[in-house]
C-alpha positions as a LaTeX table, in Angstrom:
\begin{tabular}{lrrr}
\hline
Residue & $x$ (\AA) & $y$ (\AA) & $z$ (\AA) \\
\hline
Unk1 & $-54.92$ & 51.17 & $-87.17$ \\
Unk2 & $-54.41$ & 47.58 & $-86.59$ \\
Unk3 & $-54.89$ & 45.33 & $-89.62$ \\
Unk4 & $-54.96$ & 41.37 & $-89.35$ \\
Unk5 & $-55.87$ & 38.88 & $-92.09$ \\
Unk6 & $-57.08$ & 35.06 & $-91.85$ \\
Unk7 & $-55.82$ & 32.94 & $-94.63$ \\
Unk8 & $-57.81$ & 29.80 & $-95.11$ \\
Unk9 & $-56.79$ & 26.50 & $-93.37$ \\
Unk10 & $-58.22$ & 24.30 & $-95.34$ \\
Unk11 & $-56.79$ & 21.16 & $-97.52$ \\
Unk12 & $-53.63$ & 19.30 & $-97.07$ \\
Unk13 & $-50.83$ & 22.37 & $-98.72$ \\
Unk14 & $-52.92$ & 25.00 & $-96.02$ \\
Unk15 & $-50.62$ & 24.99 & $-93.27$ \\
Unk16 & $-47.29$ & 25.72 & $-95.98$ \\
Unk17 & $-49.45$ & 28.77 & $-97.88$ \\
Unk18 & $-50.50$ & 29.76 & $-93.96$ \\
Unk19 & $-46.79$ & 30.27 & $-93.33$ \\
Unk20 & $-46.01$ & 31.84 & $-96.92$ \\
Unk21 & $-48.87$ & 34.24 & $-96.25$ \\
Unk22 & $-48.30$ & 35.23 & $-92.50$ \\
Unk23 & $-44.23$ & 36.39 & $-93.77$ \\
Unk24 & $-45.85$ & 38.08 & $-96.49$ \\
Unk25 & $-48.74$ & 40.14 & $-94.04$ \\
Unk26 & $-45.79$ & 40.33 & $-91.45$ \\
Unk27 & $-43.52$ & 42.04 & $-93.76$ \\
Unk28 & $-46.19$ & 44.43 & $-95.14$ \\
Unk29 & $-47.17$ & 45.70 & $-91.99$ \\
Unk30 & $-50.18$ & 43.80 & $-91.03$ \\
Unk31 & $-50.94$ & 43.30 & $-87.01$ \\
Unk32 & $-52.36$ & 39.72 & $-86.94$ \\
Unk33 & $-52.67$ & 36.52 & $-88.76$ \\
Unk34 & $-56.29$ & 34.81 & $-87.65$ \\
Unk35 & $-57.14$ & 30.60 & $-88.58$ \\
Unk36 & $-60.58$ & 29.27 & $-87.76$ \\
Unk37 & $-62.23$ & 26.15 & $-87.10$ \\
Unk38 & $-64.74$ & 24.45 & $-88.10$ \\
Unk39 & $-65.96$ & 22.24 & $-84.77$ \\
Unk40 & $-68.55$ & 20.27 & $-87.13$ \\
Unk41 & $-69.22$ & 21.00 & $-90.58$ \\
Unk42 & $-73.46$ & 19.36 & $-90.97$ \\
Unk43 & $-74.08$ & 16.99 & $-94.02$ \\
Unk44 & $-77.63$ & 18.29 & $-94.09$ \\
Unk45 & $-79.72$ & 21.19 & $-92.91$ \\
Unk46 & $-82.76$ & 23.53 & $-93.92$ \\
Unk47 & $-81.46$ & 27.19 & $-93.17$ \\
Unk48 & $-80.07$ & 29.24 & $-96.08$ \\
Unk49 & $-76.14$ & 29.42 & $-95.47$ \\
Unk50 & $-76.32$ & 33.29 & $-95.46$ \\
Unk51 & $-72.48$ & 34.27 & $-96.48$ \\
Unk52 & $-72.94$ & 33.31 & $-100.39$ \\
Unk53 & $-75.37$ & 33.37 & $-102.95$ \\
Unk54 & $-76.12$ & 29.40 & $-103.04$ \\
Unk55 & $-77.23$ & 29.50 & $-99.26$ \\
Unk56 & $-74.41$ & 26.24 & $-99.18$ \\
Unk57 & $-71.45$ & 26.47 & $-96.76$ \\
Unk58 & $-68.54$ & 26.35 & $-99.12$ \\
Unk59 & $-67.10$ & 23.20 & $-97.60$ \\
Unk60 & $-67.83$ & 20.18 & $-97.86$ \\
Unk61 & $-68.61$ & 17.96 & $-94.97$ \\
Unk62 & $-65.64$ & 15.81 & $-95.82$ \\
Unk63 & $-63.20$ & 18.41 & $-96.10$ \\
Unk64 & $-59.86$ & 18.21 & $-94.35$ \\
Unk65 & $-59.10$ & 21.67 & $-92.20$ \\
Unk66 & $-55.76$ & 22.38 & $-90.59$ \\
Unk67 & $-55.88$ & 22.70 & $-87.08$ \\
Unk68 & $-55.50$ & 26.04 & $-86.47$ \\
Unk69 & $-53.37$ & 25.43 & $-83.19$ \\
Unk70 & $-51.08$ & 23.34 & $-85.09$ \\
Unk71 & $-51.19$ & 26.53 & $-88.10$ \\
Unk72 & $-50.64$ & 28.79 & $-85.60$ \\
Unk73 & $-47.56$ & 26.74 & $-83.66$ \\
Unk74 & $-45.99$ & 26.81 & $-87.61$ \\
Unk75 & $-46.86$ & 30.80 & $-88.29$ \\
Unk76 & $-45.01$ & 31.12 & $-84.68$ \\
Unk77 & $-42.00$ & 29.52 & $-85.63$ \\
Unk78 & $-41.48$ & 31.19 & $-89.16$ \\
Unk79 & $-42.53$ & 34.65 & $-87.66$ \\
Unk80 & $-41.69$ & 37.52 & $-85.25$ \\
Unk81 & $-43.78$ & 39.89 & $-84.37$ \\
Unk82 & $-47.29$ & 38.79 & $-86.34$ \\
Unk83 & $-50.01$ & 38.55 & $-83.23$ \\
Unk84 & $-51.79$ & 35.12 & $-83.70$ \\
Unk85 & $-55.60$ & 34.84 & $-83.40$ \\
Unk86 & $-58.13$ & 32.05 & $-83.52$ \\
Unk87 & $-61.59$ & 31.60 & $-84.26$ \\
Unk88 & $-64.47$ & 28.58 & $-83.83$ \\
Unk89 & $-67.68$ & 28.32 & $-86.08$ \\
\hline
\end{tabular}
């Protein structure tokens, strides 16, 4: 079975606890190491957020995301056999 994990890549110390995390999954035996993206993150809108209980995204619109190419480049160098995986919301 192949087992990845996506550590969040959010706020300015993300990209160091990406790399901290991806050695850890890499030495434990995990497959893959996944960031996402958040193209645009809406001030406002009427539709009930539907992965928690307030219906709210759990971001702010002003938050500060790593770019997961950049999180990925940094995983890349620190790593050696992790797979690296990205995904856009």
């Amino acid at each position: 079975m192949k087992v990845g994990i996506i550590p969040i890549n959010i706020g300015v110390q993300a990209g160091e606890q990406i790399v901290q995390i991806a050695q850890l999954a890499e030495g434990l035996g995990y497959e893959s190491v996944w960031t996402f993206e958040h193209v645009i993150v809406p001030v406002d809108y009427e539709s009930k957020y539907p992965y928690n209980d307030s219906g709210k995204m759990g971001a702010p619109p002003e938050t500060n995301f790593v770019d997961p190419l950049i999180a990925l480049t940094a995983v890349a160098a620190s790593t050696s056999t992790i797979r690296l995986g990205t995904g856009v919301n």
